[in-house]
N, CA, C and O atoms as a Tripos MOL2 file, in Angstrom:
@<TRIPOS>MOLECULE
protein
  300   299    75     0     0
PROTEIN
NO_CHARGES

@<TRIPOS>ATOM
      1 N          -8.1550    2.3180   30.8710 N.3       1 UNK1
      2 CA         -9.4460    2.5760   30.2550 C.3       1 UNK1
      3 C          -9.2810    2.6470   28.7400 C.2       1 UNK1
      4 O          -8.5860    3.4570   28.1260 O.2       1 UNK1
      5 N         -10.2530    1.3820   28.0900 N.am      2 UNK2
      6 CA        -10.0620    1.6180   26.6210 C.3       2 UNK2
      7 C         -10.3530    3.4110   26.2960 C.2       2 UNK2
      8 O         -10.8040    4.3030   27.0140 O.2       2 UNK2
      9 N          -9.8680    3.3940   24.9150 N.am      3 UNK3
     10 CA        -10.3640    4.8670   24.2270 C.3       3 UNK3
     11 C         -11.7140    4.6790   23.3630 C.2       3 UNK3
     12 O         -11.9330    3.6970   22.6540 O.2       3 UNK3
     13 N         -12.5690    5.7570   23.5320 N.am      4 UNK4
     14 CA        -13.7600    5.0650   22.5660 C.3       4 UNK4
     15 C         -13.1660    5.6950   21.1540 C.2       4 UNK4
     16 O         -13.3040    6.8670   20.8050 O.2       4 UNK4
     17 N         -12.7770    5.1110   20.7400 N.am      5 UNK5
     18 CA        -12.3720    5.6140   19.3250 C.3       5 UNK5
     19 C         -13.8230    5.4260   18.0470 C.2       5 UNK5
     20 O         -13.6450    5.1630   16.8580 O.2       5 UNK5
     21 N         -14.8970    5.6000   18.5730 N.am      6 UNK6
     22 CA        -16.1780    5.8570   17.5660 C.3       6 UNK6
     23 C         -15.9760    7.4050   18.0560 C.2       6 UNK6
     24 O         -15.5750    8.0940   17.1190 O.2       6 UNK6
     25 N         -16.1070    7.9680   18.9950 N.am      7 UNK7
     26 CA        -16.3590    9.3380   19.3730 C.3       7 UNK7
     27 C         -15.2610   10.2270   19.1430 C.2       7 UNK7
     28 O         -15.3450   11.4450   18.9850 O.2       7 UNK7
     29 N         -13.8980    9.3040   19.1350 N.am      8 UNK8
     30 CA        -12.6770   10.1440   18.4800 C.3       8 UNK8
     31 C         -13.0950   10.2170   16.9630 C.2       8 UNK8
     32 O         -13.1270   11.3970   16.6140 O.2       8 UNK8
     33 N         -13.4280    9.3490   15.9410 N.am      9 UNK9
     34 CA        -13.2710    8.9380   15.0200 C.3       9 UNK9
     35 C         -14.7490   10.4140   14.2540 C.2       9 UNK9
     36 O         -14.7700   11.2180   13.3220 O.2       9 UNK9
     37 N         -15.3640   10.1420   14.9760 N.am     10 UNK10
     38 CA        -16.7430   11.1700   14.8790 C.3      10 UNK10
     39 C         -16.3020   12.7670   14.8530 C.2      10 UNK10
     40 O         -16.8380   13.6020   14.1250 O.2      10 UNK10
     41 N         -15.0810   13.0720   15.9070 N.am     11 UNK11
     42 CA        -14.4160   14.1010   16.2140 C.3      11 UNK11
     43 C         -13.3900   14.3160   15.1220 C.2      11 UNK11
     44 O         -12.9300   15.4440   14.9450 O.2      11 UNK11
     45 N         -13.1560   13.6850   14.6670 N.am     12 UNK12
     46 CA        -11.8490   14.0200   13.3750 C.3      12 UNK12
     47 C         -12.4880   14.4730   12.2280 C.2      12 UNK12
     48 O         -11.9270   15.2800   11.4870 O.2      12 UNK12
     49 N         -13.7680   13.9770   11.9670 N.am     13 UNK13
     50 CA        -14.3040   13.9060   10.3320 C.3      13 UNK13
     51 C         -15.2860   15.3940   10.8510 C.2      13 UNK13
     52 O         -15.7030   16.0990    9.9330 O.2      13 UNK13
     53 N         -15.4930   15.6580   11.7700 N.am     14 UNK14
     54 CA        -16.6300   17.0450   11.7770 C.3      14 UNK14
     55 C         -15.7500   17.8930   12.0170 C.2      14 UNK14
     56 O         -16.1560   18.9640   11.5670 O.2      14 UNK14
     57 N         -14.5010   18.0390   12.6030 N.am     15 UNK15
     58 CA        -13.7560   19.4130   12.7970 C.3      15 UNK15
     59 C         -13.3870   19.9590   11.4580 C.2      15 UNK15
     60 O         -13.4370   19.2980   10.4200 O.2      15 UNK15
     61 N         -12.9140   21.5400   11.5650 N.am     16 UNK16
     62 CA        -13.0790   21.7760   10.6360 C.3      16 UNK16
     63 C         -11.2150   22.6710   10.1760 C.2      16 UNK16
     64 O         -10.7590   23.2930    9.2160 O.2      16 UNK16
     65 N         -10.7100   22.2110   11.5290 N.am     17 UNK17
     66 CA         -9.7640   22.2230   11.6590 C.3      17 UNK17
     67 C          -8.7160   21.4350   11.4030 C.2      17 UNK17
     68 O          -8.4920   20.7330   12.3880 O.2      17 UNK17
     69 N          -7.9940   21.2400   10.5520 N.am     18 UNK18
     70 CA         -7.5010   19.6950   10.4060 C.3      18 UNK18
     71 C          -6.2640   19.6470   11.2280 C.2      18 UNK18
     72 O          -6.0080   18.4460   11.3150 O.2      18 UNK18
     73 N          -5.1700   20.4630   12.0140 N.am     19 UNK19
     74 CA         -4.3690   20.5000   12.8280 C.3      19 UNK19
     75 C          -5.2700   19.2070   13.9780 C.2      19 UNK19
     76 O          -4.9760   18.0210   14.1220 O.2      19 UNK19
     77 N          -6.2660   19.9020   14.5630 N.am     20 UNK20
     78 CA         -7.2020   18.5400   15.4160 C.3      20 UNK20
     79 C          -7.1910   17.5520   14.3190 C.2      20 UNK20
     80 O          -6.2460   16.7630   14.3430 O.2      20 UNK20
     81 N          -8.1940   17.4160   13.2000 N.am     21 UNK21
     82 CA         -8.1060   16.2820   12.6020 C.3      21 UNK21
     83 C          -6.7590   15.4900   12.6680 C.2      21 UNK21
     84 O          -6.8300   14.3330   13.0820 O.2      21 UNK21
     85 N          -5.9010   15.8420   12.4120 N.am     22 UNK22
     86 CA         -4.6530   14.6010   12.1330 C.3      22 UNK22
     87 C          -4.0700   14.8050   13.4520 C.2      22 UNK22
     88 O          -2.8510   14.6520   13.3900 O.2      22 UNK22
     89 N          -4.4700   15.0880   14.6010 N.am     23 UNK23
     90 CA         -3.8200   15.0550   15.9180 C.3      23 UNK23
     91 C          -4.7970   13.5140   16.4110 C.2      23 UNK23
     92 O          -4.3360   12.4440   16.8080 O.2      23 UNK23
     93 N          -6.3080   13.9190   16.1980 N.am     24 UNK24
     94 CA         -7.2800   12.8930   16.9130 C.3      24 UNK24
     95 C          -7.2560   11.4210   15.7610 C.2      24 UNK24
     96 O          -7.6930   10.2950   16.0000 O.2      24 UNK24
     97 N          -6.5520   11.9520   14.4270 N.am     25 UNK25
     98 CA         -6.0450   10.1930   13.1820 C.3      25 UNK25
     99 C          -5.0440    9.8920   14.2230 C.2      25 UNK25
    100 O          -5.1570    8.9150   14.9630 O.2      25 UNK25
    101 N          -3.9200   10.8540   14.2930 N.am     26 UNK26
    102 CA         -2.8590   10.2020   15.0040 C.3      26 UNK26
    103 C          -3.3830    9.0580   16.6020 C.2      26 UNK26
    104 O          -3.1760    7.8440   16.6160 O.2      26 UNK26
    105 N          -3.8340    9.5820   17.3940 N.am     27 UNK27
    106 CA         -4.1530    8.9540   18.3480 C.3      27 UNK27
    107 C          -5.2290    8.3640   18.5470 C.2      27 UNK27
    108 O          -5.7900    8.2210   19.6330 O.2      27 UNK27
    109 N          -5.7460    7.8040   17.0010 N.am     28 UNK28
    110 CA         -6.5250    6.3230   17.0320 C.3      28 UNK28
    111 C          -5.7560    5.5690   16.4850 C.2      28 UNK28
    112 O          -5.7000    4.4000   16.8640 O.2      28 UNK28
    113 N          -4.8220    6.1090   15.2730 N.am     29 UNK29
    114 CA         -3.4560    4.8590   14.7190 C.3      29 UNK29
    115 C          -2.6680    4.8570   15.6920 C.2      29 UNK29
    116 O          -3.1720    3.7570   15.9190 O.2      29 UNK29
    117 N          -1.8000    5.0150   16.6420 N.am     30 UNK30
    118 CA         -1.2560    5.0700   17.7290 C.3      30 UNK30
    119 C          -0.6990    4.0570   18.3620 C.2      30 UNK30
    120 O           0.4310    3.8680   18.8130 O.2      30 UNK30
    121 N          -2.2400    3.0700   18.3020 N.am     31 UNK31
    122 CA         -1.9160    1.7070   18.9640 C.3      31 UNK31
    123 C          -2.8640    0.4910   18.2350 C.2      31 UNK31
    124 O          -3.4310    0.5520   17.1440 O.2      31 UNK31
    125 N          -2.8430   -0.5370   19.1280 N.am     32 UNK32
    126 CA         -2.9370   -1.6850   17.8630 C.3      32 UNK32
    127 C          -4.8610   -1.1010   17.6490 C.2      32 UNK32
    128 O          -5.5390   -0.8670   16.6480 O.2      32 UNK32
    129 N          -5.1840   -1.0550   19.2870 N.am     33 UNK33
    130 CA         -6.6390   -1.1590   19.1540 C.3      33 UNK33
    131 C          -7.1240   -0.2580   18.2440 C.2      33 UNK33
    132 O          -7.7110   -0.7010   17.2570 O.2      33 UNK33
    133 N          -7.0310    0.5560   18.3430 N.am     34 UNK34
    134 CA         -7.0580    1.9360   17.2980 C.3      34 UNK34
    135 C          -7.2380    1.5830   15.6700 C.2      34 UNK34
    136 O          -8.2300    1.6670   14.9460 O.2      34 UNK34
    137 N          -6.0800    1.2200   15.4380 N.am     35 UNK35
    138 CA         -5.3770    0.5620   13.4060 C.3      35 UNK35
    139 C          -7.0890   -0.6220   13.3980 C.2      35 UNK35
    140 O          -7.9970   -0.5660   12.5680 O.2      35 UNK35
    141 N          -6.9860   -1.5540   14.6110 N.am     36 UNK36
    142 CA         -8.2780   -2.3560   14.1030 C.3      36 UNK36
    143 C          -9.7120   -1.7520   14.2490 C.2      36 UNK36
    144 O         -10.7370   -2.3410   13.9080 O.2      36 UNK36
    145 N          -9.6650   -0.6980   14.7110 N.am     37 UNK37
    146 CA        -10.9810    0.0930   14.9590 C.3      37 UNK37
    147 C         -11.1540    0.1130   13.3660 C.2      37 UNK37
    148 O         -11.8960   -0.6580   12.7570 O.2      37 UNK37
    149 N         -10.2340    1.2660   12.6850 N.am     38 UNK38
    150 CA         -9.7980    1.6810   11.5530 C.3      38 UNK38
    151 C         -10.0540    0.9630   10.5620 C.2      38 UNK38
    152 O         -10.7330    1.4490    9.6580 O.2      38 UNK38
    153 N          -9.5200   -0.5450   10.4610 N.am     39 UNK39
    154 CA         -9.6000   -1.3420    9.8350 C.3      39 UNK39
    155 C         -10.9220   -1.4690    9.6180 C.2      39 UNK39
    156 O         -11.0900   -1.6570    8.4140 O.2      39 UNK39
    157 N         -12.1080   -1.4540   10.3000 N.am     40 UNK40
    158 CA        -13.2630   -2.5150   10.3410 C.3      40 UNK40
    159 C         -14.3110   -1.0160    9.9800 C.2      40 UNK40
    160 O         -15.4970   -1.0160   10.3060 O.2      40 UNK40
    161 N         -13.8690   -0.1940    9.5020 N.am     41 UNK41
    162 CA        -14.1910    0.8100    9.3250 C.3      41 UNK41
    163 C         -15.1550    0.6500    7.8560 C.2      41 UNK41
    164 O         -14.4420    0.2500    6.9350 O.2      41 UNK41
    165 N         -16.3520    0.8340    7.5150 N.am     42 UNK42
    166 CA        -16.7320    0.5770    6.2770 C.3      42 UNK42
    167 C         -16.0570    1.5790    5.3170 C.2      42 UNK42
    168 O         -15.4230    2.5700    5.6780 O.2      42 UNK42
    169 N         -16.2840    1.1780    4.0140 N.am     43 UNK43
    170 CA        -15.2810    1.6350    3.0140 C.3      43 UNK43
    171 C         -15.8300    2.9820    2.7960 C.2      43 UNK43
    172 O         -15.0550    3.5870    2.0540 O.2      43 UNK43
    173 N         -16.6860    3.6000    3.0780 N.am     44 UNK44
    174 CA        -16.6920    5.4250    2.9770 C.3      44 UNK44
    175 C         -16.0270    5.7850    4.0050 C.2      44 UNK44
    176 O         -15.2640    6.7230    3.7750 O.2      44 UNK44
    177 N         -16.0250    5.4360    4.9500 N.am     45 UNK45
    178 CA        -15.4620    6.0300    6.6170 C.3      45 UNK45
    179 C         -13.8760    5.9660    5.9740 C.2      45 UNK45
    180 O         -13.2300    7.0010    5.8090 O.2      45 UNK45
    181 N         -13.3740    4.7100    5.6570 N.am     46 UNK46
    182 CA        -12.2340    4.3500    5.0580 C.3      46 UNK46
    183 C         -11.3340    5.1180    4.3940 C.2      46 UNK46
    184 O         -10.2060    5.5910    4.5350 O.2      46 UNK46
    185 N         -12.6180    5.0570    3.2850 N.am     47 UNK47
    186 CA        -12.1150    6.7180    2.0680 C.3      47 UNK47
    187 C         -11.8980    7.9970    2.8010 C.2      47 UNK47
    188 O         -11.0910    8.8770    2.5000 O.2      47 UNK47
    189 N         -12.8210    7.9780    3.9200 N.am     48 UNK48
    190 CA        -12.9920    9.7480    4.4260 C.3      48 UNK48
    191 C         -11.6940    9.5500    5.0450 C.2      48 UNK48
    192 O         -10.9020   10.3900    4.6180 O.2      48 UNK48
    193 N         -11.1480    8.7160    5.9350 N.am     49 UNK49
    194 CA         -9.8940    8.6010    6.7480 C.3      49 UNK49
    195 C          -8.7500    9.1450    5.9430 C.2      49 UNK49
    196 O          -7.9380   10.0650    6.0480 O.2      49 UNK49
    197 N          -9.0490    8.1250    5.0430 N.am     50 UNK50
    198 CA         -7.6800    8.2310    3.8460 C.3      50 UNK50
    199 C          -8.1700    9.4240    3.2500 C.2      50 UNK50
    200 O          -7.1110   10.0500    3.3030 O.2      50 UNK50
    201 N          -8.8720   10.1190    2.7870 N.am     51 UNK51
    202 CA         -9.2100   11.5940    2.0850 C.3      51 UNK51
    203 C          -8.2890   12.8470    3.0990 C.2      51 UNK51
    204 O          -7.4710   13.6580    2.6640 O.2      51 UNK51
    205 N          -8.6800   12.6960    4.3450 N.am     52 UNK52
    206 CA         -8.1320   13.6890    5.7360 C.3      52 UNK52
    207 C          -6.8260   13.3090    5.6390 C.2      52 UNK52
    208 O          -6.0680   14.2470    5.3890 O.2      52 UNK52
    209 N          -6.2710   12.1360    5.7670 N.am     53 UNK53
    210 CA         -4.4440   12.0490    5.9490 C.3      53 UNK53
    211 C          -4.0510   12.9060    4.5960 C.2      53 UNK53
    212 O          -3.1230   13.7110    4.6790 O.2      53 UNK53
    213 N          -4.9430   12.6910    3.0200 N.am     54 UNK54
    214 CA         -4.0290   13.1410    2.3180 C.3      54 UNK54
    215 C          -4.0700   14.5870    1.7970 C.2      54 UNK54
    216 O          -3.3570   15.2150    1.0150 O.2      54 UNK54
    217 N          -5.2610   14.9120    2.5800 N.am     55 UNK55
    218 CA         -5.6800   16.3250    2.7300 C.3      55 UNK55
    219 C          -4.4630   17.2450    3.0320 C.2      55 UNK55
    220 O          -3.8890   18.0700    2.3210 O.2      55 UNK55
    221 N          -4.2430   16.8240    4.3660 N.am     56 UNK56
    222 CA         -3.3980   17.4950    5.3590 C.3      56 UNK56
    223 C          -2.0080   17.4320    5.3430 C.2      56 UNK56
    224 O          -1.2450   18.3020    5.7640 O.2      56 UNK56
    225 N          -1.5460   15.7660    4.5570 N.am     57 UNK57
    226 CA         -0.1130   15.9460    4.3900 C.3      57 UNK57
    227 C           0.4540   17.0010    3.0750 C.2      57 UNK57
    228 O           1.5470   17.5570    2.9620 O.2      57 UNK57
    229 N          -0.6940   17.0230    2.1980 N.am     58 UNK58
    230 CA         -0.2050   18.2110    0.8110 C.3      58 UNK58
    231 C          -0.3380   19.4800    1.8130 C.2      58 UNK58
    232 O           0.6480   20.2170    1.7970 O.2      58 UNK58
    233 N          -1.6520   19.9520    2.8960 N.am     59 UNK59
    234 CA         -1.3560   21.0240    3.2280 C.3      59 UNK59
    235 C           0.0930   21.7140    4.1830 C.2      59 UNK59
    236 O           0.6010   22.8330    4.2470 O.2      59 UNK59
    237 N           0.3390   20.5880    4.7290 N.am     60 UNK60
    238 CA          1.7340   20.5820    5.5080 C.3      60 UNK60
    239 C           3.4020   20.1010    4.6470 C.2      60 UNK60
    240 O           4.5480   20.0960    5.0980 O.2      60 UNK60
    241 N           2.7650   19.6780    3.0320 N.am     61 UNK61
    242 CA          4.1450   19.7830    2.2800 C.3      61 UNK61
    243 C           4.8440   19.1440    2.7360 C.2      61 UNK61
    244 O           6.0260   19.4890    2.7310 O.2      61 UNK61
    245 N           4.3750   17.6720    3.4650 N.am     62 UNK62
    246 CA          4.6750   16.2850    3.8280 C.3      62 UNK62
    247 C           5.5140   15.5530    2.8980 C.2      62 UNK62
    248 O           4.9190   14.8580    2.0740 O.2      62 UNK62
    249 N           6.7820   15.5730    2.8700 N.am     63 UNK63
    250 CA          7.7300   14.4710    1.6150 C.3      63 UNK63
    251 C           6.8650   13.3300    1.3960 C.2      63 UNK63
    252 O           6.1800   12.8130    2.2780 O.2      63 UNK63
    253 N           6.9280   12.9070    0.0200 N.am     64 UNK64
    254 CA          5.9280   11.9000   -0.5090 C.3      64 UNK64
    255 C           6.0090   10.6830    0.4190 C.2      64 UNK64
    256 O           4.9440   10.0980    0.6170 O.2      64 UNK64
    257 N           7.0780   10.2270    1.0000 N.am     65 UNK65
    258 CA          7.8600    9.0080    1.5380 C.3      65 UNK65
    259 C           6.5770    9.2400    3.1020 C.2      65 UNK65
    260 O           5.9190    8.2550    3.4360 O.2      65 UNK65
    261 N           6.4190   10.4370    3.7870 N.am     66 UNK66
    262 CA          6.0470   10.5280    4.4700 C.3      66 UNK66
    263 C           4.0520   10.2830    4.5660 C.2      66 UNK66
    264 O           3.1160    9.8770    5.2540 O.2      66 UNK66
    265 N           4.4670   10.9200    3.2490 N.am     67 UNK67
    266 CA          2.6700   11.3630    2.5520 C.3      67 UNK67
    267 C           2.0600    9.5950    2.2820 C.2      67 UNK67
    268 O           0.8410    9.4260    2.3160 O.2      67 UNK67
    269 N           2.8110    8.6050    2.0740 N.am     68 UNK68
    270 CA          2.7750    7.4190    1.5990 C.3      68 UNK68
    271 C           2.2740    6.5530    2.9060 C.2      68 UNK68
    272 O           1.1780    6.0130    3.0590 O.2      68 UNK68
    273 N           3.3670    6.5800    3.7780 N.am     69 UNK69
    274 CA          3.4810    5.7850    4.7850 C.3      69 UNK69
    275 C           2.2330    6.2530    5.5750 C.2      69 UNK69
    276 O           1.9080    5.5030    6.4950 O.2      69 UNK69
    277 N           1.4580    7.3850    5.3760 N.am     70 UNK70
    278 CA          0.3570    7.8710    6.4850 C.3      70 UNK70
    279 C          -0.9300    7.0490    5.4200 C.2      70 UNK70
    280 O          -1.6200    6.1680    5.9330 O.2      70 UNK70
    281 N          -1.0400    7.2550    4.6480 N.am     71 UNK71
    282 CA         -2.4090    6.0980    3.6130 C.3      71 UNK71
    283 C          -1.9820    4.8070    3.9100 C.2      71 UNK71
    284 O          -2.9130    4.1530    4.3820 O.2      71 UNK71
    285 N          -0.9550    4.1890    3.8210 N.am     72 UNK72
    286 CA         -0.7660    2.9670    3.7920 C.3      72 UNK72
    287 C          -1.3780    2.5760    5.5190 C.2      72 UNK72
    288 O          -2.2830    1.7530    5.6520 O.2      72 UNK72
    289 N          -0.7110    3.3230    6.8190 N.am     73 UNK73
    290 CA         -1.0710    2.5530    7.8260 C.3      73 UNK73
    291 C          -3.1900    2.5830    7.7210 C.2      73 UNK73
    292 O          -4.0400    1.8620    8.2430 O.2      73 UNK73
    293 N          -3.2760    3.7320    6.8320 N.am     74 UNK74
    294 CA         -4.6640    3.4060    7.3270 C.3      74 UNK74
    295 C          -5.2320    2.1490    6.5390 C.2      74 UNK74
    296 O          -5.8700    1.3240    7.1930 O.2      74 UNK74
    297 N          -5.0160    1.9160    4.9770 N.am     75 UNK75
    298 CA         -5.7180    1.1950    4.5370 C.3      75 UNK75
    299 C          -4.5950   -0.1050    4.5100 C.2      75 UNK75
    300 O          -4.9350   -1.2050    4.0740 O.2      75 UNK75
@<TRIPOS>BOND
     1     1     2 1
     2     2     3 1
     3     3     4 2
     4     3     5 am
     5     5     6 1
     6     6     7 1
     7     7     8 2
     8     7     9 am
     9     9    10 1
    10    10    11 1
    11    11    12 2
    12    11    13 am
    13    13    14 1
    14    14    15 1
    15    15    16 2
    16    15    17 am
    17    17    18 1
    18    18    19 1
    19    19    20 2
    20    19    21 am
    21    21    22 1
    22    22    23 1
    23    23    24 2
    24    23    25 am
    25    25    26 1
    26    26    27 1
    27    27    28 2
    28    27    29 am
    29    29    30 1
    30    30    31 1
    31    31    32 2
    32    31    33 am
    33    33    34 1
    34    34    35 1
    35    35    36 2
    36    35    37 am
    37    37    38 1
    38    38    39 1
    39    39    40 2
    40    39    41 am
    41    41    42 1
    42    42    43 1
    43    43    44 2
    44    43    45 am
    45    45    46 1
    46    46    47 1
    47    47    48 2
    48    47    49 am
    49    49    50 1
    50    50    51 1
    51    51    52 2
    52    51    53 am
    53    53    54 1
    54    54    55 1
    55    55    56 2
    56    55    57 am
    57    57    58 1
    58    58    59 1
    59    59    60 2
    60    59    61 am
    61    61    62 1
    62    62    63 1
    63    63    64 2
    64    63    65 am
    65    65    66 1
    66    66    67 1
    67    67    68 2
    68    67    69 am
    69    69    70 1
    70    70    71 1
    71    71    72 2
    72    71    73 am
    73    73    74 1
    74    74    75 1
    75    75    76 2
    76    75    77 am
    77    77    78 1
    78    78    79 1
    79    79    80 2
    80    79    81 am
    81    81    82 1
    82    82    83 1
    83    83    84 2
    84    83    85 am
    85    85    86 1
    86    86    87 1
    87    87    88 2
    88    87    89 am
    89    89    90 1
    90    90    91 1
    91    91    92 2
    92    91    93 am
    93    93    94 1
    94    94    95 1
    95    95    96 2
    96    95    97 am
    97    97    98 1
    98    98    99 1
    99    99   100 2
   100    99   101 am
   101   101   102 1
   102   102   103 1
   103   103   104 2
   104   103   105 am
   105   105   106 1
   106   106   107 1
   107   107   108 2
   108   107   109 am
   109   109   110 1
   110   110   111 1
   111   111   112 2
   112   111   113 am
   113   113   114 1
   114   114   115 1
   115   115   116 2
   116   115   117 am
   117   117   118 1
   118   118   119 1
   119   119   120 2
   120   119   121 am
   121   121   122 1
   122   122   123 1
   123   123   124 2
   124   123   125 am
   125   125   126 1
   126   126   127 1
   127   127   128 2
   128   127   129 am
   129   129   130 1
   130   130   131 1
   131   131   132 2
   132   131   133 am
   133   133   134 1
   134   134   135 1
   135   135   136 2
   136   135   137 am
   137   137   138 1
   138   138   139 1
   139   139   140 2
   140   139   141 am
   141   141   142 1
   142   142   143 1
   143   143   144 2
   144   143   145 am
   145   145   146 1
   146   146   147 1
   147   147   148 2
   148   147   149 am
   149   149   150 1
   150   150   151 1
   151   151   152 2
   152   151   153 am
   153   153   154 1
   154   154   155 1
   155   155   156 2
   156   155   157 am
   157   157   158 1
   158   158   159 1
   159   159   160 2
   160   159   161 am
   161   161   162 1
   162   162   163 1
   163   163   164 2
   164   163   165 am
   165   165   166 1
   166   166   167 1
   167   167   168 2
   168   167   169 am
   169   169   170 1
   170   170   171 1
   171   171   172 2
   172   171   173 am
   173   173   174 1
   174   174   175 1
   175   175   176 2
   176   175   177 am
   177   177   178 1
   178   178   179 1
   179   179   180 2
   180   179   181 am
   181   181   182 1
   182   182   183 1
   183   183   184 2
   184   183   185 am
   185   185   186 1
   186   186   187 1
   187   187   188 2
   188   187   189 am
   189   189   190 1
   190   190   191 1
   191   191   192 2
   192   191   193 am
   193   193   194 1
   194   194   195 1
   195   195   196 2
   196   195   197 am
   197   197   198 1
   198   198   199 1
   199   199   200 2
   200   199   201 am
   201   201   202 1
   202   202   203 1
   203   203   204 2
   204   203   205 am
   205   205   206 1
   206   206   207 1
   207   207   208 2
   208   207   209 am
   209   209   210 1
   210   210   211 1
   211   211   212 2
   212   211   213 am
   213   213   214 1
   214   214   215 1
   215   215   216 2
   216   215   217 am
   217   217   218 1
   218   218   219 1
   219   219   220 2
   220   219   221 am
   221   221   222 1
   222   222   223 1
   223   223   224 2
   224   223   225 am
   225   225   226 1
   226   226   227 1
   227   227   228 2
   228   227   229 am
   229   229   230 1
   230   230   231 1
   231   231   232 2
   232   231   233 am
   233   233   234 1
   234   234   235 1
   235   235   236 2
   236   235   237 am
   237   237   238 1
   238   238   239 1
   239   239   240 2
   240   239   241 am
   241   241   242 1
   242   242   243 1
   243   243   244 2
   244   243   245 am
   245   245   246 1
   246   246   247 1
   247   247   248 2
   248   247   249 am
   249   249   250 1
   250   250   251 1
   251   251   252 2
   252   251   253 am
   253   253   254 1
   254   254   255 1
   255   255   256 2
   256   255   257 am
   257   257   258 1
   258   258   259 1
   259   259   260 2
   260   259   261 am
   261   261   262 1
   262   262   263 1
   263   263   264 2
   264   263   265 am
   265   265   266 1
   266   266   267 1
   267   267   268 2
   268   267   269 am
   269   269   270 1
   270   270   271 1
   271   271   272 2
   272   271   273 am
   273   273   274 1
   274   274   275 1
   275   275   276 2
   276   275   277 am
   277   277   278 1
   278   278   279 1
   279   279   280 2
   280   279   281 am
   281   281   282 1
   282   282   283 1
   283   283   284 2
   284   283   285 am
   285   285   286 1
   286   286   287 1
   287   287   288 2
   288   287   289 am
   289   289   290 1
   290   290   291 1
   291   291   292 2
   292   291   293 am
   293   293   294 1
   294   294   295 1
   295   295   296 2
   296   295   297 am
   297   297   298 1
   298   298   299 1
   299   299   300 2
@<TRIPOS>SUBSTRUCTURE
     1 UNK1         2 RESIDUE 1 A UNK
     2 UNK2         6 RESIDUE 1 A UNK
     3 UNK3        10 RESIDUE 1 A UNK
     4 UNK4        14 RESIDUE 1 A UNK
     5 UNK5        18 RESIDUE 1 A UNK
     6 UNK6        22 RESIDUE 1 A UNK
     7 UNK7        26 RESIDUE 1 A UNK
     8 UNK8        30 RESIDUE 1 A UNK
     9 UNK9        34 RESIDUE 1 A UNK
    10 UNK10       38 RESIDUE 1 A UNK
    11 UNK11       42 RESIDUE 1 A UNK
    12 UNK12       46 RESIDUE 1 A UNK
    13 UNK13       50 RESIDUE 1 A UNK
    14 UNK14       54 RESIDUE 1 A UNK
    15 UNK15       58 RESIDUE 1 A UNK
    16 UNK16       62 RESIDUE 1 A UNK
    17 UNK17       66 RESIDUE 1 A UNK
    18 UNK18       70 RESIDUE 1 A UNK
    19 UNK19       74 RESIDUE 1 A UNK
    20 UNK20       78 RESIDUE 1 A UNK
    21 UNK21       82 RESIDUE 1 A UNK
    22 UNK22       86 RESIDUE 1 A UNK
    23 UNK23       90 RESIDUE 1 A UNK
    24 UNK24       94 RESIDUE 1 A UNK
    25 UNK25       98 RESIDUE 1 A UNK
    26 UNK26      102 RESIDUE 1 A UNK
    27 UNK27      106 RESIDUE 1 A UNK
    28 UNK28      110 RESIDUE 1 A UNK
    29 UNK29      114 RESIDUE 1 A UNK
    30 UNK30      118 RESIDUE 1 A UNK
    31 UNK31      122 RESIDUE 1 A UNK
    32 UNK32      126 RESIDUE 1 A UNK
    33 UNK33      130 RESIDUE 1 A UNK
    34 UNK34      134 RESIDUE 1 A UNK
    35 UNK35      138 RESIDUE 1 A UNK
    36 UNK36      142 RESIDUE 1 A UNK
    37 UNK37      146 RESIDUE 1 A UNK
    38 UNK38      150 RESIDUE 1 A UNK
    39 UNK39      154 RESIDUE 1 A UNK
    40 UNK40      158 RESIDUE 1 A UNK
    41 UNK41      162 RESIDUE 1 A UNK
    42 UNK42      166 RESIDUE 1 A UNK
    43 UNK43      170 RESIDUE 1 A UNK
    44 UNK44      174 RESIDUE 1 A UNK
    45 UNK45      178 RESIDUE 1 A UNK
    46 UNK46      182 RESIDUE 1 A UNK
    47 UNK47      186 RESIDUE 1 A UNK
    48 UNK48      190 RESIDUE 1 A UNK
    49 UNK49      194 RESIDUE 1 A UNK
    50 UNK50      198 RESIDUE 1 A UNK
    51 UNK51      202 RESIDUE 1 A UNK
    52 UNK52      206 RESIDUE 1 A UNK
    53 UNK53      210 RESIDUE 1 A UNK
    54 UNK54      214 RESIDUE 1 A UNK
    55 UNK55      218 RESIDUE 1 A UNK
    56 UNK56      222 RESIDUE 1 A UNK
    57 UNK57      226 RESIDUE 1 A UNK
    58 UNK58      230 RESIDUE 1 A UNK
    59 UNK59      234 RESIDUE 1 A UNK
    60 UNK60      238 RESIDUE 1 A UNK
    61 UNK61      242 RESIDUE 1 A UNK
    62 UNK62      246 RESIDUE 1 A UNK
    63 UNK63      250 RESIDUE 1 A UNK
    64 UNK64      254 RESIDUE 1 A UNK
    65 UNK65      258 RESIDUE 1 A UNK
    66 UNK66      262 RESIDUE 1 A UNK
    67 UNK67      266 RESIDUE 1 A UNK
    68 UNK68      270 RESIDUE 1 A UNK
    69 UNK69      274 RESIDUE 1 A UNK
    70 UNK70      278 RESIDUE 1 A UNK
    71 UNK71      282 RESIDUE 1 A UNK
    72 UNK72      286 RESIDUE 1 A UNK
    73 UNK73      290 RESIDUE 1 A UNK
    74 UNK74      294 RESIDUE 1 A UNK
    75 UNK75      298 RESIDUE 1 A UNK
């Protein structure tokens, strides 16, 4: 069964929790279908994606190398 990744994607940007947020990024980048969901994402959704990864990797004190590679798979 595909994942609906609109209703994951809906679920990441309203929590207010970001431990969920970058659990429900992680398991839409995950797999290919997911990265092209992502991809086709208009460019605010885009920004908000990429805003949450880099939110959360400064709050978790993510090595830059790490902090890098999480923006890059999204955009």
């Amino acid at each position: 069964m595909a994942k609906d990744y609109r209703h994951l994607w809906r679920g990441a940007v309203s929590t207010m929790d970001k431990a969920q947020a970058i659990q429900t990024l992680s398991s839409i980048l995950v797999d290919k279908e997911g990265r092209v969901f992502v991809s086709h994402l208009g460019r605010k959704d885009t920004e908000l994606c990429a805003e949450i990864l880099d939110n959360v990797s400064r709050d978790l004190q993510l090595p830059l190398s790490h902090h890098l590679r999480l923006l890059v798979r999204v955009l």
